[in-house]
MMTF fields as JSON, N, C-alpha, C and O atoms, coordinates in Angstrom:
{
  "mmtfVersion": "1.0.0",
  "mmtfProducer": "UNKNOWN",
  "numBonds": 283,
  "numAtoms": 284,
  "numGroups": 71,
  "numChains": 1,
  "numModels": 1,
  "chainsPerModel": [1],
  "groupsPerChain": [71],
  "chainIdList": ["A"],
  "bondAtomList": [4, 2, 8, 6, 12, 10, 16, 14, 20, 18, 24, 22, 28, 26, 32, 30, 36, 34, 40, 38, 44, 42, 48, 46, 52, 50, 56, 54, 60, 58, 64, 62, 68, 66, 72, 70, 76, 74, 80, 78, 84, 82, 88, 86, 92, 90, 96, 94, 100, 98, 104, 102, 108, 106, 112, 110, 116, 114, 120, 118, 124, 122, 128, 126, 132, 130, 136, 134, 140, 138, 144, 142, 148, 146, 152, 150, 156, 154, 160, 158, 164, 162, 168, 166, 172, 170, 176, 174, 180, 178, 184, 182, 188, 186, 192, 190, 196, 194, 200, 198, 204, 202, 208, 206, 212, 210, 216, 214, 220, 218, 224, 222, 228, 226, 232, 230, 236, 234, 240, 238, 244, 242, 248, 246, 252, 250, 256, 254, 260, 258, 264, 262, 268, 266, 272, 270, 276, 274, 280, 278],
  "bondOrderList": [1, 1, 1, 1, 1, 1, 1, 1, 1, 1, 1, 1, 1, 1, 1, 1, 1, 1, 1, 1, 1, 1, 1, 1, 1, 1, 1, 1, 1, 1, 1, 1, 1, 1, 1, 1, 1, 1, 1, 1, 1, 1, 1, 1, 1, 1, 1, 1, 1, 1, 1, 1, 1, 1, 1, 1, 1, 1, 1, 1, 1, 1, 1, 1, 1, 1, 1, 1, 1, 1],
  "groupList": [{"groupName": "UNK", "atomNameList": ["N", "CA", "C", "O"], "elementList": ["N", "C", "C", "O"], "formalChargeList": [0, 0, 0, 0], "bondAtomList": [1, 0, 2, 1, 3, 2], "bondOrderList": [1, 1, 2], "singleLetterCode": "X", "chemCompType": "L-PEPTIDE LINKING"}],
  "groupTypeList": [0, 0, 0, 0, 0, 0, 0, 0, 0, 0, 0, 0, 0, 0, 0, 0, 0, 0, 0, 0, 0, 0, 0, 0, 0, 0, 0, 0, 0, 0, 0, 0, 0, 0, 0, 0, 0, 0, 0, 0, 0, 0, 0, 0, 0, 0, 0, 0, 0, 0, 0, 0, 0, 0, 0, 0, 0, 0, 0, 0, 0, 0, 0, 0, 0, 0, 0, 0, 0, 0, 0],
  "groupIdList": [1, 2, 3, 4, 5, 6, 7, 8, 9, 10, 11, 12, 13, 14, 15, 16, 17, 18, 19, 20, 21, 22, 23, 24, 25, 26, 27, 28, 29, 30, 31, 32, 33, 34, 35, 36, 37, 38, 39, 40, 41, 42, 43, 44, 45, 46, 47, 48, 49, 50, 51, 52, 53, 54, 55, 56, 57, 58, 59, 60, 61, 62, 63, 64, 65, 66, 67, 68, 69, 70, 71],
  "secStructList": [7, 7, 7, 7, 2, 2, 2, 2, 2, 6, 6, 7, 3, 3, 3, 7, 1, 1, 7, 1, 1, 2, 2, 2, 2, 2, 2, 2, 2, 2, 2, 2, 2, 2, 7, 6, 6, 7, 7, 3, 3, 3, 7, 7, 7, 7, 1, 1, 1, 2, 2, 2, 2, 2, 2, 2, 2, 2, 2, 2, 6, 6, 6, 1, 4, 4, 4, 6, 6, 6, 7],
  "xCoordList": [45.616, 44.636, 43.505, 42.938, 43.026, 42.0, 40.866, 40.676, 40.043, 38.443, 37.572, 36.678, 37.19, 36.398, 35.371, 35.258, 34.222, 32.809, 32.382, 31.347, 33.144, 32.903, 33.557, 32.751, 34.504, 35.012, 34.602, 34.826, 33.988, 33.262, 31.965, 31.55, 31.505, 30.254, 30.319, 29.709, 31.271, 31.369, 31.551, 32.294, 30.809, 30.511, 29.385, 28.611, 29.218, 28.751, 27.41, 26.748, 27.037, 25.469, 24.878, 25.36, 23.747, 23.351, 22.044, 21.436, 21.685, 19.877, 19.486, 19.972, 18.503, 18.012, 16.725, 16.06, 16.358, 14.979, 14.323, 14.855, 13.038, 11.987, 12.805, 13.605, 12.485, 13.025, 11.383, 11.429, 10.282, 9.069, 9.05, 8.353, 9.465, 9.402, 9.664, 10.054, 9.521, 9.955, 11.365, 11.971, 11.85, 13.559, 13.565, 12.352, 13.69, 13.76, 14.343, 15.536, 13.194, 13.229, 14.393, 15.05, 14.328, 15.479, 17.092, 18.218, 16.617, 18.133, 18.759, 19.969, 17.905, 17.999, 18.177, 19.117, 17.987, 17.864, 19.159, 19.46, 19.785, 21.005, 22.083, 22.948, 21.854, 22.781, 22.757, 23.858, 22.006, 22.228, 22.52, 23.725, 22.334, 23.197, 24.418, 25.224, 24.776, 26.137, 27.758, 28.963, 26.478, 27.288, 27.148, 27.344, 26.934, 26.429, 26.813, 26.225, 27.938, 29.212, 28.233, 28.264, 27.671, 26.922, 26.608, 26.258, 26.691, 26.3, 25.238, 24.977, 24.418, 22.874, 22.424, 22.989, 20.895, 20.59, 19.167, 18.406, 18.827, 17.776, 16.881, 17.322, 15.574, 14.819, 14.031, 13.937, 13.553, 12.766, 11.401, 11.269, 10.119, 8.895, 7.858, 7.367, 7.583, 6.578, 5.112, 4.533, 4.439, 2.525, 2.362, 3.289, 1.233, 0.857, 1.142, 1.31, 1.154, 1.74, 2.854, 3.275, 3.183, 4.739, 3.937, 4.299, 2.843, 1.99, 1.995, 2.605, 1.483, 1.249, 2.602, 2.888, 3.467, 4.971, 5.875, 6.681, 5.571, 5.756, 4.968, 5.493, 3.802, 2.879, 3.205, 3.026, 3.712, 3.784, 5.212, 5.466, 5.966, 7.224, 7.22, 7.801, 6.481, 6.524, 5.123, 5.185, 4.417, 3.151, 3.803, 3.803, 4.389, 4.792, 6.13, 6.317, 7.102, 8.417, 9.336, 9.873, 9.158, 9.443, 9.196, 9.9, 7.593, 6.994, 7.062, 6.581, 8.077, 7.912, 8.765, 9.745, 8.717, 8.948, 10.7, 11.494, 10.812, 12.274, 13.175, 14.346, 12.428, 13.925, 13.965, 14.713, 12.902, 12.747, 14.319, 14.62, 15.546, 16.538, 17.931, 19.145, 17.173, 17.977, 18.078, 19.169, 17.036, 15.99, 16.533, 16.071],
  "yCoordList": [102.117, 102.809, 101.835, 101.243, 101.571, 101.02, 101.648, 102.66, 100.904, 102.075, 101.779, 101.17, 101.81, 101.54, 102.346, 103.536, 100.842, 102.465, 102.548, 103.175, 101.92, 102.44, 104.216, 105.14, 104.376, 105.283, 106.254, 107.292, 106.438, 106.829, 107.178, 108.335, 106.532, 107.286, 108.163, 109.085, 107.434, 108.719, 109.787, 110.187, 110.537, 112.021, 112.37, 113.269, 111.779, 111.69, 112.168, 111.797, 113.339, 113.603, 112.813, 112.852, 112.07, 111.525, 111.665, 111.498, 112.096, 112.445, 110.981, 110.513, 110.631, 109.371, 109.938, 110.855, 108.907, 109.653, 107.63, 106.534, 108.103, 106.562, 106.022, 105.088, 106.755, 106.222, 105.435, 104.479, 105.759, 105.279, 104.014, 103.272, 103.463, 102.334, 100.95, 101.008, 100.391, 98.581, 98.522, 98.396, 98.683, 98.579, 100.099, 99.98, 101.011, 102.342, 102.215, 102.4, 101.799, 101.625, 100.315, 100.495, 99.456, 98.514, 98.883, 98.501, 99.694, 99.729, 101.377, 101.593, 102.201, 103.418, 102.331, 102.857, 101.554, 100.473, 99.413, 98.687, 99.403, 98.609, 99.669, 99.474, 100.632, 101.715, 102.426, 102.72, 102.579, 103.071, 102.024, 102.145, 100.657, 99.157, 99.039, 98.413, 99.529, 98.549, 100.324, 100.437, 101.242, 102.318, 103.231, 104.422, 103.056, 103.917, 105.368, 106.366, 105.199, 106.879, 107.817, 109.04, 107.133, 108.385, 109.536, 109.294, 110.768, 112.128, 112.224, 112.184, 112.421, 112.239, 111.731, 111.634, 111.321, 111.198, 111.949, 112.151, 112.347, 113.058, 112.332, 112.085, 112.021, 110.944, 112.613, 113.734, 111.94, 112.734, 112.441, 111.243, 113.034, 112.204, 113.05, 114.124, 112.518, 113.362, 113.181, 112.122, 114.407, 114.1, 115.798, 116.605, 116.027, 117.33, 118.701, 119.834, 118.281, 119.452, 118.666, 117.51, 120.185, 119.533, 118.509, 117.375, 119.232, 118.176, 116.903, 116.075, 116.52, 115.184, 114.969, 113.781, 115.573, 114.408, 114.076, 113.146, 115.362, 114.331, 113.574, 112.825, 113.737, 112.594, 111.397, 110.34, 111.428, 110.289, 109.208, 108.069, 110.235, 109.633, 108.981, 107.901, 109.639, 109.133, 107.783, 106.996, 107.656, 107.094, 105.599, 104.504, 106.037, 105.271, 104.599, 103.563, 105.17, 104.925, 104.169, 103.078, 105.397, 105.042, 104.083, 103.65, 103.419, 102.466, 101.181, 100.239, 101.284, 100.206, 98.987, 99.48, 97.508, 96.541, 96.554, 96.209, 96.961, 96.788, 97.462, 97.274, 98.953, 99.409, 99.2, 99.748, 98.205, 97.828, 97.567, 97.581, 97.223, 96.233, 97.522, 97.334, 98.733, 100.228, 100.414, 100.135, 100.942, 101.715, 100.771, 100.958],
  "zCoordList": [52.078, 52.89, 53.234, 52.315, 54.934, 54.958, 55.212, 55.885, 54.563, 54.625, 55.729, 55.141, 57.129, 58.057, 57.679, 57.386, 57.804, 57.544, 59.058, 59.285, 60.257, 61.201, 61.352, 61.47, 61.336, 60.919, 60.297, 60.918, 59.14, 58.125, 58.733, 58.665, 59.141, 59.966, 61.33, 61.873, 61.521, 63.375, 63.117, 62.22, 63.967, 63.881, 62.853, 63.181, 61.693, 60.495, 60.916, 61.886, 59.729, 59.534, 58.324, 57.192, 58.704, 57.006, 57.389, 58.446, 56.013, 55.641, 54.642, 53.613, 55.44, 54.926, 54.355, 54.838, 52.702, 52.449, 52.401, 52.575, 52.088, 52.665, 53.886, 53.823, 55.023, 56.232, 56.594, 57.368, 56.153, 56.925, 56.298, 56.989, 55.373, 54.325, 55.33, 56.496, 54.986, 55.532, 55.833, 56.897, 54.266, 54.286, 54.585, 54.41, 54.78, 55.355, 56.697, 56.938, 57.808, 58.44, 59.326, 60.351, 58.743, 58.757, 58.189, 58.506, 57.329, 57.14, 58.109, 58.162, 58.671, 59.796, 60.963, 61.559, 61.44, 62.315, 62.191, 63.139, 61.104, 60.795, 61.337, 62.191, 60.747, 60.891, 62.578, 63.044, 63.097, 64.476, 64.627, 64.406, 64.917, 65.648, 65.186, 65.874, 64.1, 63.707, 64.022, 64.247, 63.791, 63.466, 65.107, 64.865, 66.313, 67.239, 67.235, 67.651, 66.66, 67.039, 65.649, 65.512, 65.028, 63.561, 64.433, 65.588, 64.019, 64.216, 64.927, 66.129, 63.535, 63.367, 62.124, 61.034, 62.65, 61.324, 61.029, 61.976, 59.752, 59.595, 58.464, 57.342, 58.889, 58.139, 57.52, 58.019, 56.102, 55.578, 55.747, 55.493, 56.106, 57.019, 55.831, 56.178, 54.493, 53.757, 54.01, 53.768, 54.579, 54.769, 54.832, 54.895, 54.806, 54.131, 55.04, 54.59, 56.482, 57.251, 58.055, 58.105, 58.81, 59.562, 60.816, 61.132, 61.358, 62.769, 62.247, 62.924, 61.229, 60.599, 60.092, 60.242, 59.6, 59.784, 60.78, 60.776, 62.092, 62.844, 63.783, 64.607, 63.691, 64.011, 63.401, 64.006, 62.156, 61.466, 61.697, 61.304, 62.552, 62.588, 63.824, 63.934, 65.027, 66.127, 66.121, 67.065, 65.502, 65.329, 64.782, 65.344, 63.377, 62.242, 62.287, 61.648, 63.044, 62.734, 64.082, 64.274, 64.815, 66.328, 67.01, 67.922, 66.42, 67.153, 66.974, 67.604, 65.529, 64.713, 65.414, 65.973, 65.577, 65.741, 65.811, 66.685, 64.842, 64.674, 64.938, 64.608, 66.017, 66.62, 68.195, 69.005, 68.427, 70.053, 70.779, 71.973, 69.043, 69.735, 69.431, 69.357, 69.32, 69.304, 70.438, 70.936, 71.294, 72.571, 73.888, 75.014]
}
């Protein structure tokens, strides 16, 4: 049996937690580049209300440097 983790991810739902992190972010950023066909993915965004997480995701995450080469 061969194991493709291309394969393995298509269609695939995965919940990522420290997606806002450095490597968080780089490795959500590895994974949409290497993997395009993934499902979805669902980052966990922790701050004290839902406005401020996703303020924080679009502020913090989205903007970040390293998915310019996703977009």
């Amino acid at each position: 049996m061969n194991l493709s983790p291309t394969e393995i991810y298509k269609g695939r739902k995965v919940f990522f937690l420290g997606g806002t992190g450095f490597l968080g972010k780089v490795t959500v950023c590895m994974l949409l580049h290497r993997f395009p066909d993934v499902g979805k993915i669902y980052l966990m965004v922790r701050a004290p209300s839902k406005t401020e997480s996703e303020a924080r995701f679009w502020n913090n995450i989205i903007t970040s440097p390293v998915f310019r080469s996703v977009t």
